[in-house]
PDB file of N, CA, C, O and CB in Angstrom:
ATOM      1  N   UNK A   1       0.853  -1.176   0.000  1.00  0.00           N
ATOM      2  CA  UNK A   1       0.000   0.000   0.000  1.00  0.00           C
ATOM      3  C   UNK A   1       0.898   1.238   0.000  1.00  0.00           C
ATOM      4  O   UNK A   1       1.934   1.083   0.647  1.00  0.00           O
ATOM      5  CB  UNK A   1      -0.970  -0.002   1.231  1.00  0.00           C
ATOM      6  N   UNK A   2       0.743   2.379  -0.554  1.00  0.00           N
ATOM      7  CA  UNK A   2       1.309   3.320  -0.868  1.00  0.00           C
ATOM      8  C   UNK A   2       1.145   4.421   0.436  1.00  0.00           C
ATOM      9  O   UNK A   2       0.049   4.827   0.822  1.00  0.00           O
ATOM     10  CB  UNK A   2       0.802   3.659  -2.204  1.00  0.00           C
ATOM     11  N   UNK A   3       2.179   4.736   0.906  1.00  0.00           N
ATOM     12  CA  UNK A   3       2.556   5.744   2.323  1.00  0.00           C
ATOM     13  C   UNK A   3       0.917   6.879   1.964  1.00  0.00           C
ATOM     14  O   UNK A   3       0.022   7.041   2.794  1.00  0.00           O
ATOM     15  CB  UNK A   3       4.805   6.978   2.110  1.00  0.00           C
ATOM     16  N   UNK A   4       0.930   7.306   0.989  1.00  0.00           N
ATOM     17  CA  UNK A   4      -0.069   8.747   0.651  1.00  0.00           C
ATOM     18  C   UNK A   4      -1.345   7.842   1.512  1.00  0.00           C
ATOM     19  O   UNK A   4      -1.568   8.115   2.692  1.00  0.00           O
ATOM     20  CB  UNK A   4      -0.492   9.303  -1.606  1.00  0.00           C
ATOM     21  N   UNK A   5      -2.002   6.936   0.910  1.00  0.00           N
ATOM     22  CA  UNK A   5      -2.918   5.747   0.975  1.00  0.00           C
ATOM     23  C   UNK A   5      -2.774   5.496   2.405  1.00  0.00           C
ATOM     24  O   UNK A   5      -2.884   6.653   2.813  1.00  0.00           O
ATOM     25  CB  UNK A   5      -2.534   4.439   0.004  1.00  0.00           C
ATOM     26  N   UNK A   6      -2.680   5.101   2.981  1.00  0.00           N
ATOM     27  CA  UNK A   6      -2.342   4.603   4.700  1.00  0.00           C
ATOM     28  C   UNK A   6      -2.677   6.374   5.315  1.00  0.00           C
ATOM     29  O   UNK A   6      -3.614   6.601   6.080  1.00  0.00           O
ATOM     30  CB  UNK A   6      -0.017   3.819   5.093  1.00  0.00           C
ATOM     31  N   UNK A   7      -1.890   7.287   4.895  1.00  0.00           N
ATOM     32  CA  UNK A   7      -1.967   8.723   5.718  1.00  0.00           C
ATOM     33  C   UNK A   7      -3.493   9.039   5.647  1.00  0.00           C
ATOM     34  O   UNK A   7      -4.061   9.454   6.657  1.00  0.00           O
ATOM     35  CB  UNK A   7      -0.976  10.102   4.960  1.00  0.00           C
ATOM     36  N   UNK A   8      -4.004   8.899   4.764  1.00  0.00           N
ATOM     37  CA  UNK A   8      -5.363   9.301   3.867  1.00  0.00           C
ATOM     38  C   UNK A   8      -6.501   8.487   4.898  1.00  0.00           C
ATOM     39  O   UNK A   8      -7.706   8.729   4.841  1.00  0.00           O
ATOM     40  CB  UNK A   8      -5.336   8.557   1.889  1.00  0.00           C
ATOM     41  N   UNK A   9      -5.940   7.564   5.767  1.00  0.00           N
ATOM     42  CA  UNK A   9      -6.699   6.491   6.606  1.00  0.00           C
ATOM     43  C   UNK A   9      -6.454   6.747   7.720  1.00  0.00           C
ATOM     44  O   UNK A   9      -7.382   6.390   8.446  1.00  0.00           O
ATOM     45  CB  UNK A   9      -6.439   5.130   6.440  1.00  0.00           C
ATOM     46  N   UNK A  10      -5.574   7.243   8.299  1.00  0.00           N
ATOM     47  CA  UNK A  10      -5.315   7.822   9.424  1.00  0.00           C
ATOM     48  C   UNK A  10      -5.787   8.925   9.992  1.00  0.00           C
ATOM     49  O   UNK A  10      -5.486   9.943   9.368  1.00  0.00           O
ATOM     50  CB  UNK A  10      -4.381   7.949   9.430  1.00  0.00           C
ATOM     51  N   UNK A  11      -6.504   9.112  11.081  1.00  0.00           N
ATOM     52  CA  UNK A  11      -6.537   9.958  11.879  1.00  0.00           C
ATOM     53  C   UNK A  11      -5.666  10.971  12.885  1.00  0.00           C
ATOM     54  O   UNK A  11      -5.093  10.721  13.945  1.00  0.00           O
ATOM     55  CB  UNK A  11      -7.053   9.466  12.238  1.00  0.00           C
ATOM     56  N   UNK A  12      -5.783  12.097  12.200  1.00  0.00           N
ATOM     57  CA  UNK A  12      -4.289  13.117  13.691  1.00  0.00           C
ATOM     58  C   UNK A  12      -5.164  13.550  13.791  1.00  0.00           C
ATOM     59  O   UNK A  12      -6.112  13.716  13.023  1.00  0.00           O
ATOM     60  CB  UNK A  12      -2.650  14.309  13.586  1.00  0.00           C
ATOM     61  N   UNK A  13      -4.828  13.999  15.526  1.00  0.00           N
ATOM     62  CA  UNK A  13      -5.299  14.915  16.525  1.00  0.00           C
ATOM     63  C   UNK A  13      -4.179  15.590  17.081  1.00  0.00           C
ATOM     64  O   UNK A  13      -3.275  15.096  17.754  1.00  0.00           O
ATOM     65  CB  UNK A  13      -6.076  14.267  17.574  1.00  0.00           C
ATOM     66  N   UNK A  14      -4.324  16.691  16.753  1.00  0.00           N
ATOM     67  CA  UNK A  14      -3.197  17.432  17.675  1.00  0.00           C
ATOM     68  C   UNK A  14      -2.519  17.677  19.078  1.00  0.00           C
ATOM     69  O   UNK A  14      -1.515  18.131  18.529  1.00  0.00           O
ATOM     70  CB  UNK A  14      -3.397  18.279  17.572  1.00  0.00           C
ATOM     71  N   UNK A  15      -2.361  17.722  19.751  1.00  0.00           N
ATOM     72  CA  UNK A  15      -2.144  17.210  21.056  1.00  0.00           C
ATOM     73  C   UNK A  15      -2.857  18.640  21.754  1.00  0.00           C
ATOM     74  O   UNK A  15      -2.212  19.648  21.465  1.00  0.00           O
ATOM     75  CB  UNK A  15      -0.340  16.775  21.452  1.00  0.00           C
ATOM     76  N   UNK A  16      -4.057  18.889  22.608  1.00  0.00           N
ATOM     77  CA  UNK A  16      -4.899  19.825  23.793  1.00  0.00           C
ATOM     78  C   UNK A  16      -3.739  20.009  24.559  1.00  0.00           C
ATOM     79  O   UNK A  16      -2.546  19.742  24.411  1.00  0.00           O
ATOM     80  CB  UNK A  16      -6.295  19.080  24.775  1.00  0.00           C
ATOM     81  N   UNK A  17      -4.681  20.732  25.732  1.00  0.00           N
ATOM     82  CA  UNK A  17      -4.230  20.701  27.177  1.00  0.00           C
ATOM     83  C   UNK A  17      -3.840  19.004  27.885  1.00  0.00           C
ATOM     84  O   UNK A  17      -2.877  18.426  28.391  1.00  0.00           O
ATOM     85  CB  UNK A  17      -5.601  21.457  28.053  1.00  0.00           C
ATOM     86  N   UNK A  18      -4.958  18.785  27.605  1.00  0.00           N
ATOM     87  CA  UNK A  18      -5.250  17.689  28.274  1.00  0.00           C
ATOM     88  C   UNK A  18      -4.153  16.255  27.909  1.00  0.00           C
ATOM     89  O   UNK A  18      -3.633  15.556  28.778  1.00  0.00           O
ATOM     90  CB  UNK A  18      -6.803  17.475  27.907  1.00  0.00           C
ATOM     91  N   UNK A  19      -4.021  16.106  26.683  1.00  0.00           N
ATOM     92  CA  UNK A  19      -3.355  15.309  26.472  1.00  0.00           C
ATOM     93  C   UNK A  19      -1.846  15.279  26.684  1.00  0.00           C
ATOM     94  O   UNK A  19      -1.132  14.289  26.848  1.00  0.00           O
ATOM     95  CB  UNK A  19      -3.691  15.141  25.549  1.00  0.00           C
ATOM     96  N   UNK A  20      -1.331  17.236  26.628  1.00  0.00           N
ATOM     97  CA  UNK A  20       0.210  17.698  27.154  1.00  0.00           C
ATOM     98  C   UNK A  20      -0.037  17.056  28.540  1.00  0.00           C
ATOM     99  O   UNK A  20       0.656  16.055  28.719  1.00  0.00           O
ATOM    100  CB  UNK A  20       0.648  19.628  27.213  1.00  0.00           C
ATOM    101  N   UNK A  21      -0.928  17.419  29.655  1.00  0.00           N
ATOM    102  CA  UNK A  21      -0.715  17.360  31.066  1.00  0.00           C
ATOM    103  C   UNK A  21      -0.650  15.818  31.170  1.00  0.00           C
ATOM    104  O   UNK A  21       0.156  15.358  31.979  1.00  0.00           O
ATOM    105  CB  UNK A  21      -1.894  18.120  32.000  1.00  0.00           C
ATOM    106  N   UNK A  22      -1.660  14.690  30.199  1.00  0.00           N
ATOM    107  CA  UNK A  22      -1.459  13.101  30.423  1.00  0.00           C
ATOM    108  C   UNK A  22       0.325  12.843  30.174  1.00  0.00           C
ATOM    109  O   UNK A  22       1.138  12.300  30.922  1.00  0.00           O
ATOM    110  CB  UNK A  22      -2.573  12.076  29.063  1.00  0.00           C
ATOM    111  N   UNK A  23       0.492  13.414  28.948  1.00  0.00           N
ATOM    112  CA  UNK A  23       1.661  13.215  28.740  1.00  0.00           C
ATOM    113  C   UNK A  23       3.013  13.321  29.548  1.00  0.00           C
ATOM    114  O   UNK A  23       4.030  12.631  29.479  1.00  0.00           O
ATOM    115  CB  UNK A  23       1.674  13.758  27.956  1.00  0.00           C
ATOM    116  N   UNK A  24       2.672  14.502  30.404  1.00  0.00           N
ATOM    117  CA  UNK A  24       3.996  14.845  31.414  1.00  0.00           C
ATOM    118  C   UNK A  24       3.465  13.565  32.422  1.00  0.00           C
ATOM    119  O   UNK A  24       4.205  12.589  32.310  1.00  0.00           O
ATOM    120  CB  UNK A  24       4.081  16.823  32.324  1.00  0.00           C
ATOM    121  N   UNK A  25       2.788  13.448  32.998  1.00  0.00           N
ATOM    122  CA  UNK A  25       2.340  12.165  33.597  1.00  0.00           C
ATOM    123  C   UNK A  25       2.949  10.984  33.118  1.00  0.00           C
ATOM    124  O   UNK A  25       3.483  10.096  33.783  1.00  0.00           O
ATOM    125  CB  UNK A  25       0.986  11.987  33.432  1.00  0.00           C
ATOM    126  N   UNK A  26       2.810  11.070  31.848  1.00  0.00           N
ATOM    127  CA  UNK A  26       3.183   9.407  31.411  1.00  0.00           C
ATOM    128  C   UNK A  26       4.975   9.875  31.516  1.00  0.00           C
ATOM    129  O   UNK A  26       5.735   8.998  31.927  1.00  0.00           O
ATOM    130  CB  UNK A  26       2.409   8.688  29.267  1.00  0.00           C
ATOM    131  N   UNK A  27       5.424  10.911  31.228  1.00  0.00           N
ATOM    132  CA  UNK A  27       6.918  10.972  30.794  1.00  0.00           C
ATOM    133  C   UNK A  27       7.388  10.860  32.531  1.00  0.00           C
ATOM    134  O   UNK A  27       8.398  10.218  32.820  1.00  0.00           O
ATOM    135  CB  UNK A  27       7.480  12.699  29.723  1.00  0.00           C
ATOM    136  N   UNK A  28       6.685  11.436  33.452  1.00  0.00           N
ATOM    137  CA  UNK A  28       7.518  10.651  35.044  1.00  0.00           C
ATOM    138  C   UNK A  28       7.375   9.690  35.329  1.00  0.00           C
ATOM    139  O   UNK A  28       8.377   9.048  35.644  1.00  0.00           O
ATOM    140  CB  UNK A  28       7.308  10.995  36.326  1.00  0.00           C
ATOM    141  N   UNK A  29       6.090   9.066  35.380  1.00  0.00           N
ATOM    142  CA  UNK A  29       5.591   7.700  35.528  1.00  0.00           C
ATOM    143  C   UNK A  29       6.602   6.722  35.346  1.00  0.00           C
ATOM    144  O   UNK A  29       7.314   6.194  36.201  1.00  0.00           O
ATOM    145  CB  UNK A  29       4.531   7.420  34.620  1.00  0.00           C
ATOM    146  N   UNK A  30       6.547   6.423  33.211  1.00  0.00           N
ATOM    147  CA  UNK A  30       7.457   5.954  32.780  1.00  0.00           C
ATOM    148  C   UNK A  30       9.020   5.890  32.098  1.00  0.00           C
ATOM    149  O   UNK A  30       9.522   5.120  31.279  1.00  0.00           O
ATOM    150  CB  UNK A  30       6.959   5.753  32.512  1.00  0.00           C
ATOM    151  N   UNK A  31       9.449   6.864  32.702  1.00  0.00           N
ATOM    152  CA  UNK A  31      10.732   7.415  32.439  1.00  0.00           C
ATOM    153  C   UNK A  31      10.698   7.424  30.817  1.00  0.00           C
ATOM    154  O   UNK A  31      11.322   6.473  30.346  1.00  0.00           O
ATOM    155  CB  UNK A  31      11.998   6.506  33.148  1.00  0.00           C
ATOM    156  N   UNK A  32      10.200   8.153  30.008  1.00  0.00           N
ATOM    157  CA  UNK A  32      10.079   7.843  28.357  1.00  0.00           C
ATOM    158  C   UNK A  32      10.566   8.918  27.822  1.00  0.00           C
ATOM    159  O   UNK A  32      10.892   9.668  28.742  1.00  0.00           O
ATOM    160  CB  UNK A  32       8.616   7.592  27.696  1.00  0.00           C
ATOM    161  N   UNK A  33      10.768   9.347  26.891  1.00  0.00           N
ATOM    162  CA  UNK A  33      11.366  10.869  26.587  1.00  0.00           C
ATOM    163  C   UNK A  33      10.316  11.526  26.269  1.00  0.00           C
ATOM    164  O   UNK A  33       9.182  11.107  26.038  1.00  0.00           O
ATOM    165  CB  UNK A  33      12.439  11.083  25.426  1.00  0.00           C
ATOM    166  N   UNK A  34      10.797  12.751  26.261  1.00  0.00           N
ATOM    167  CA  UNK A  34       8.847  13.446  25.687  1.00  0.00           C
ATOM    168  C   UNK A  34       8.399  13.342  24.556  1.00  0.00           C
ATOM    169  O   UNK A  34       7.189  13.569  24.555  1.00  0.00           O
ATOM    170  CB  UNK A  34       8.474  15.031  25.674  1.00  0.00           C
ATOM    171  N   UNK A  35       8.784  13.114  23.616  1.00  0.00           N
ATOM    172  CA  UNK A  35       8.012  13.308  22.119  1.00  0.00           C
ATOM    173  C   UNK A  35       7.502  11.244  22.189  1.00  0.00           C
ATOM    174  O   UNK A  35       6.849  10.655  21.327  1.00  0.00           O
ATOM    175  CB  UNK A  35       9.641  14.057  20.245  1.00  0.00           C
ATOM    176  N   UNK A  36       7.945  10.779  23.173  1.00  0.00           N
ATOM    177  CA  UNK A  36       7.154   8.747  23.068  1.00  0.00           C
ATOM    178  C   UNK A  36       6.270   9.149  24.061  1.00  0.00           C
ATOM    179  O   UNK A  36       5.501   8.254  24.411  1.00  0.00           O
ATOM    180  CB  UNK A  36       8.334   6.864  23.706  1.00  0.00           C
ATOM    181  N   UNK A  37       6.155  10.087  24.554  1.00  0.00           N
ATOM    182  CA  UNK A  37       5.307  10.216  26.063  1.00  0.00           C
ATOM    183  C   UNK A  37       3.995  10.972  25.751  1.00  0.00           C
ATOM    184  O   UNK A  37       2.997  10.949  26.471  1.00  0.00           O
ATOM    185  CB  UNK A  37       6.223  11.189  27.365  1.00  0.00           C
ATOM    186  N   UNK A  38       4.135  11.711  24.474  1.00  0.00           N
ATOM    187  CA  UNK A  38       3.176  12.753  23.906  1.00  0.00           C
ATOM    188  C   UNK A  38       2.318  11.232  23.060  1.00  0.00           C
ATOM    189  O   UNK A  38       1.134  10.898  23.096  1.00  0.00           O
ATOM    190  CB  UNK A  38       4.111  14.356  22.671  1.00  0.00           C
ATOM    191  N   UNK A  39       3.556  10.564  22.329  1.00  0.00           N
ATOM    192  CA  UNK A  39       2.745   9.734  21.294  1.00  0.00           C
ATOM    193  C   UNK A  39       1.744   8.310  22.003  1.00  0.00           C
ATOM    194  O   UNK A  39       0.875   7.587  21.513  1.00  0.00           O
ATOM    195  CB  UNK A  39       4.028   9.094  20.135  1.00  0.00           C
ATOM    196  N   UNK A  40       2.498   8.397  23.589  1.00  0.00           N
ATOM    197  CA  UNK A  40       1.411   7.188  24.364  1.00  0.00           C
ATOM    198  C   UNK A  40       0.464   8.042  24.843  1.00  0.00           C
ATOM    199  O   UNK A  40      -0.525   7.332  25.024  1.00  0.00           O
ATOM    200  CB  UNK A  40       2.028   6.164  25.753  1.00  0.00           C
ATOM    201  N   UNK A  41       0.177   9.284  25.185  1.00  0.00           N
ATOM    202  CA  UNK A  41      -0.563  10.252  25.694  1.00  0.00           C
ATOM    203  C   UNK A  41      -1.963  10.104  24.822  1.00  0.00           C
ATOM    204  O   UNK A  41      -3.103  10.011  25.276  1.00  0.00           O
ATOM    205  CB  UNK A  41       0.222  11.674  25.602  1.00  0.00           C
ATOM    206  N   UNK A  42      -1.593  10.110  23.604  1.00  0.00           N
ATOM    207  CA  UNK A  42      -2.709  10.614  22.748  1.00  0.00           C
ATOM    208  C   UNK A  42      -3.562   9.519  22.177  1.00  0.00           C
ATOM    209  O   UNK A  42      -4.654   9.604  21.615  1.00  0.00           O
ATOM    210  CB  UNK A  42      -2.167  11.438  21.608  1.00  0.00           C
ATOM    211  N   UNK A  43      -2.735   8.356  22.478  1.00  0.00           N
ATOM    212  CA  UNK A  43      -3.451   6.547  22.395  1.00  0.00           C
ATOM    213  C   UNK A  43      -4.248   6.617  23.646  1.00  0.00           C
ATOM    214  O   UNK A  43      -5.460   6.420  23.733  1.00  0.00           O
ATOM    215  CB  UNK A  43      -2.112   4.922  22.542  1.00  0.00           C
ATOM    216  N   UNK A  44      -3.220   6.999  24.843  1.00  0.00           N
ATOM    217  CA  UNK A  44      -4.387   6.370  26.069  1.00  0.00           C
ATOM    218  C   UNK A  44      -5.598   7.596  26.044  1.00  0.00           C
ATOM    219  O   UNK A  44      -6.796   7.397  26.245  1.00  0.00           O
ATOM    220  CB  UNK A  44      -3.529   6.232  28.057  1.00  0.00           C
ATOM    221  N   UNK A  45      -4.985   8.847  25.758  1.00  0.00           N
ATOM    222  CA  UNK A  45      -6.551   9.947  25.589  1.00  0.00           C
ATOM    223  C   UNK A  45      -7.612   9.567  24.927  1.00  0.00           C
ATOM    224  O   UNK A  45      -8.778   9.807  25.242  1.00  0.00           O
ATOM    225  CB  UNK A  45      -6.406  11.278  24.824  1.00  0.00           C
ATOM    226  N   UNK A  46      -7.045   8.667  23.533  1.00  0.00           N
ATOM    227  CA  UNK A  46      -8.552   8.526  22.694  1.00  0.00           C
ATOM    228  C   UNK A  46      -8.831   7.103  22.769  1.00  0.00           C
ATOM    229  O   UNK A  46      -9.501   6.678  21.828  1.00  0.00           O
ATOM    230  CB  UNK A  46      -8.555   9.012  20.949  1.00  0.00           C
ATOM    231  N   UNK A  47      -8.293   5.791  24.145  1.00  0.00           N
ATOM    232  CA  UNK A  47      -8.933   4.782  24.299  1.00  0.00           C
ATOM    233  C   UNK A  47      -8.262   3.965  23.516  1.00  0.00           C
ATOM    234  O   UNK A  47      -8.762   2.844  23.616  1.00  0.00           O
ATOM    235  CB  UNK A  47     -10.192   4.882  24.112  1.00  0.00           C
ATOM    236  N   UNK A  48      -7.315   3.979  22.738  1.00  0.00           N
ATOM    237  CA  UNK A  48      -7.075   3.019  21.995  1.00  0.00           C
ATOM    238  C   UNK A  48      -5.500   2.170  22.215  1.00  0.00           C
ATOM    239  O   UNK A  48      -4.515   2.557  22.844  1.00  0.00           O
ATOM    240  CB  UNK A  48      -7.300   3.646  20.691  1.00  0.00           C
ATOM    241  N   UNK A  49      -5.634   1.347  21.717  1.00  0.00           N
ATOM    242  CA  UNK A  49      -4.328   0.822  21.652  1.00  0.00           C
ATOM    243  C   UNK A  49      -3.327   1.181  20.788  1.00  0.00           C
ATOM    244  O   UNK A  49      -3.496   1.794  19.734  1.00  0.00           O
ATOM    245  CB  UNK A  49      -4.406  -0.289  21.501  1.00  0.00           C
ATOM    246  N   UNK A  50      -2.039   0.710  21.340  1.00  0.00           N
ATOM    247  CA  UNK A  50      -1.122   1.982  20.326  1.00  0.00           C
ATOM    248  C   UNK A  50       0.043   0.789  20.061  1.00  0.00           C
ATOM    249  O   UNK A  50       0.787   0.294  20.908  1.00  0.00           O
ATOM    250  CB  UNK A  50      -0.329   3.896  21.394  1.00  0.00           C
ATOM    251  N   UNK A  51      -0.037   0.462  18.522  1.00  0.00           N
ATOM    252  CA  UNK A  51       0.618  -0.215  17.843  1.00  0.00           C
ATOM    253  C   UNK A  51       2.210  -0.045  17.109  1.00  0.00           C
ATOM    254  O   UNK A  51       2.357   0.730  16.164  1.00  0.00           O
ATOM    255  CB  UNK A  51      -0.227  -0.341  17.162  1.00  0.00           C
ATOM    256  N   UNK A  52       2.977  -0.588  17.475  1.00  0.00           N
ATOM    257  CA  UNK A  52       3.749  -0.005  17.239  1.00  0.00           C
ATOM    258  C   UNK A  52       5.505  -0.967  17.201  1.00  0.00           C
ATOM    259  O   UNK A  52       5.499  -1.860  18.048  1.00  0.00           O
ATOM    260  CB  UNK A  52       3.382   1.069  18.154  1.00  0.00           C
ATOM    261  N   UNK A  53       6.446  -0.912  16.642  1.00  0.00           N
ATOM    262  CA  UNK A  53       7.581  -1.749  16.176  1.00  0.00           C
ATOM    263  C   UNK A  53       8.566  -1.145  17.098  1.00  0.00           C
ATOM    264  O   UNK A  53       9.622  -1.736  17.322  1.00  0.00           O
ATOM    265  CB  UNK A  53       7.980  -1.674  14.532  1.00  0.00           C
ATOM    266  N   UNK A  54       8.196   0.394  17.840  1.00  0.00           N
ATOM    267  CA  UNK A  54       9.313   0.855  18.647  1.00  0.00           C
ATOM    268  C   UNK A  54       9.152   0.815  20.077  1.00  0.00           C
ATOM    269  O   UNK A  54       8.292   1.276  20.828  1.00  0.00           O
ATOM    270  CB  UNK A  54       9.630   2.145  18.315  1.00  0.00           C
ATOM    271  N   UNK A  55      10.857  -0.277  20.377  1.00  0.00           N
ATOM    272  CA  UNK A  55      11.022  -0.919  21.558  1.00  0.00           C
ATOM    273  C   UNK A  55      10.912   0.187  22.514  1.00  0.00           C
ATOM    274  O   UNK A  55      10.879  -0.150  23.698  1.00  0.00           O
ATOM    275  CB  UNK A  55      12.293  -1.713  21.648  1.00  0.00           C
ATOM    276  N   UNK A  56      10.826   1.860  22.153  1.00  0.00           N
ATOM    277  CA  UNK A  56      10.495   2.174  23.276  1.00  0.00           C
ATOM    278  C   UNK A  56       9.701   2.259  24.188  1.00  0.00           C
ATOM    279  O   UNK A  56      10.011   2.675  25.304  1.00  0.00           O
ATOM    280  CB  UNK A  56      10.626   2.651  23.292  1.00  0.00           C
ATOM    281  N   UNK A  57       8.473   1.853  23.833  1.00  0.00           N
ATOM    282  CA  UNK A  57       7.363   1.634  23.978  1.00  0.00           C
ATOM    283  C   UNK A  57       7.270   0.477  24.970  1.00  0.00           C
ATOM    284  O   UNK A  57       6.624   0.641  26.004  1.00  0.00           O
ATOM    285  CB  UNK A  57       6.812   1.501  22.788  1.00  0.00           C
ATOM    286  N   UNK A  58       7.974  -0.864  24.676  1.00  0.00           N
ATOM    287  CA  UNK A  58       8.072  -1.941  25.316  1.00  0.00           C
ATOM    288  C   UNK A  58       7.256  -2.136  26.850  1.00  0.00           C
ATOM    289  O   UNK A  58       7.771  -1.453  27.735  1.00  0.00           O
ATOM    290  CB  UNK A  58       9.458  -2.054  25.373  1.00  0.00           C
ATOM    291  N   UNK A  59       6.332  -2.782  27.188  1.00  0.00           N
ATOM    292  CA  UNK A  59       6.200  -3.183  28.638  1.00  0.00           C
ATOM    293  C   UNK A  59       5.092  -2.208  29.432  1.00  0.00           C
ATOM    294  O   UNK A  59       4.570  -2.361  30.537  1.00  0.00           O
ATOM    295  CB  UNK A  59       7.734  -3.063  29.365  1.00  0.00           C
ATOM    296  N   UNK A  60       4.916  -1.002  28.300  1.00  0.00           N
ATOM    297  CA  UNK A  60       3.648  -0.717  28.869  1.00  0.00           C
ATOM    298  C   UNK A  60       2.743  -0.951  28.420  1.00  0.00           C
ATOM    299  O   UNK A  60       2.612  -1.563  27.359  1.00  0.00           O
ATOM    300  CB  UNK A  60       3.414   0.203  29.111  1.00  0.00           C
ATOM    301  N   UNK A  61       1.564  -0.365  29.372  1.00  0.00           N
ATOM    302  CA  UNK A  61      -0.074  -0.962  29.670  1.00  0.00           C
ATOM    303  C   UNK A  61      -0.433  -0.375  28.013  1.00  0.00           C
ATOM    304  O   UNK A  61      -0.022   0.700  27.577  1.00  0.00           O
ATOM    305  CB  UNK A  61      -1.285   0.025  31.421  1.00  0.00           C
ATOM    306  N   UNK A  62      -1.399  -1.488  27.145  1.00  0.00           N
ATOM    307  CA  UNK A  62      -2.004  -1.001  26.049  1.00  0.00           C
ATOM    308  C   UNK A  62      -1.240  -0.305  24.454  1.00  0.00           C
ATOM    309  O   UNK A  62      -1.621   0.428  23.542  1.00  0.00           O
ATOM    310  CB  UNK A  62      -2.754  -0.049  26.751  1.00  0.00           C
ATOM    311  N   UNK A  63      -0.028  -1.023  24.805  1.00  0.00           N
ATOM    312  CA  UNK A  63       0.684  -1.239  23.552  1.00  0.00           C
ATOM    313  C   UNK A  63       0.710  -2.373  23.115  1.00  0.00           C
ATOM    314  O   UNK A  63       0.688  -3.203  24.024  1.00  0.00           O
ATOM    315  CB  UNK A  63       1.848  -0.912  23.544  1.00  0.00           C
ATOM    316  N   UNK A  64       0.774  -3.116  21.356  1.00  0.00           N
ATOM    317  CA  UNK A  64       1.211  -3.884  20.692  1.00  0.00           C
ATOM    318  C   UNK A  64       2.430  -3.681  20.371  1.00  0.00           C
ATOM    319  O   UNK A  64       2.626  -2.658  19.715  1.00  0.00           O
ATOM    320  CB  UNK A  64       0.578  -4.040  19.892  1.00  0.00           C
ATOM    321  N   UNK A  65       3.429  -4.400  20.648  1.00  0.00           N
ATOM    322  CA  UNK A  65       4.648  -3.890  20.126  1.00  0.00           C
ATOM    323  C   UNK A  65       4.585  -5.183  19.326  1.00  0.00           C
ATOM    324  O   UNK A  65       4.338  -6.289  19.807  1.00  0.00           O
ATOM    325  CB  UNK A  65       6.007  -3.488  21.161  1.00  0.00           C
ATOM    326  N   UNK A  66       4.867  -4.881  17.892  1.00  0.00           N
ATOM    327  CA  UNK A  66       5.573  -5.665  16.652  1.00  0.00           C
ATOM    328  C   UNK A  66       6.955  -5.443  16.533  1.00  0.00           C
ATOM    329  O   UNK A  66       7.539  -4.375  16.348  1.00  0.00           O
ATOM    330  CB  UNK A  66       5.012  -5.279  15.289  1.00  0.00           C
ATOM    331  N   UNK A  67       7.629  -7.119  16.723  1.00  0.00           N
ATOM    332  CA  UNK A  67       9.124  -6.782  16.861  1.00  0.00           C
ATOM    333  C   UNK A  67       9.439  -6.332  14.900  1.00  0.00           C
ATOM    334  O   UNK A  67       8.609  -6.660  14.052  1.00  0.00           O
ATOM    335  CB  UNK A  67      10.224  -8.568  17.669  1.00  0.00           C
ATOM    336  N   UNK A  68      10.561  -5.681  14.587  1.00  0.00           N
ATOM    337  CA  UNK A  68      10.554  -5.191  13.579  1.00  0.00           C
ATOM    338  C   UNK A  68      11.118  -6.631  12.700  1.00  0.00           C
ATOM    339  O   UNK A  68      11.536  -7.563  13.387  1.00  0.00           O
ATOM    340  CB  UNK A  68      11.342  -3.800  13.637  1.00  0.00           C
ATOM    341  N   UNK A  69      11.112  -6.755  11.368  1.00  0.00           N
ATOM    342  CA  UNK A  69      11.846  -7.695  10.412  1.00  0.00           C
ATOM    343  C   UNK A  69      12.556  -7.281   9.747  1.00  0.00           C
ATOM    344  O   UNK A  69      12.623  -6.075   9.510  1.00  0.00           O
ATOM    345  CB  UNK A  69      11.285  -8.341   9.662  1.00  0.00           C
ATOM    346  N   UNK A  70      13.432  -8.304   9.156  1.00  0.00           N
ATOM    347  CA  UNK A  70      14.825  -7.992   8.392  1.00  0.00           C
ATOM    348  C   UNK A  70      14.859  -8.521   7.375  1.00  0.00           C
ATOM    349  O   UNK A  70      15.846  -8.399   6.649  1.00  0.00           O
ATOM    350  CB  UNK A  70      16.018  -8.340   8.944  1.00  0.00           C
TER     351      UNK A  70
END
């Protein structure tokens, strides 16, 4: 499937108040850096699970982590 095609299916939301203040939460909580802490912020804000190949993510609540292939 073509990158344009997949974007075109995707949903962004920009990051509120609300989701900065989850986010600093998640970045002490889980020691994560801020821009992985914004991107788990805005999965756990809108309920969903947050899919994803990067190990930084690893071990928390309501991620799929897909190990990557070679």
């Amino acid at each position: 499937m073509e990158q344009h095609v997949i974007i075109k299916k995707c949903l962004v939301l920009p990051p509120d108040a609300s989701v900065a203040l989850l986010a600093a939460d998640l970045h002490r909580e889980y020691k994560r850096a801020t821009a992985d802490a914004i991107i788990y912020a805005v999965a756990r804000h809108q309920g969903a699970e947050l899919l994803t190949c990067d190990t930084h993510f690893k071990g928390l609540p309501g991620v799929a982590l897909f190990p990557k292939t070679t």
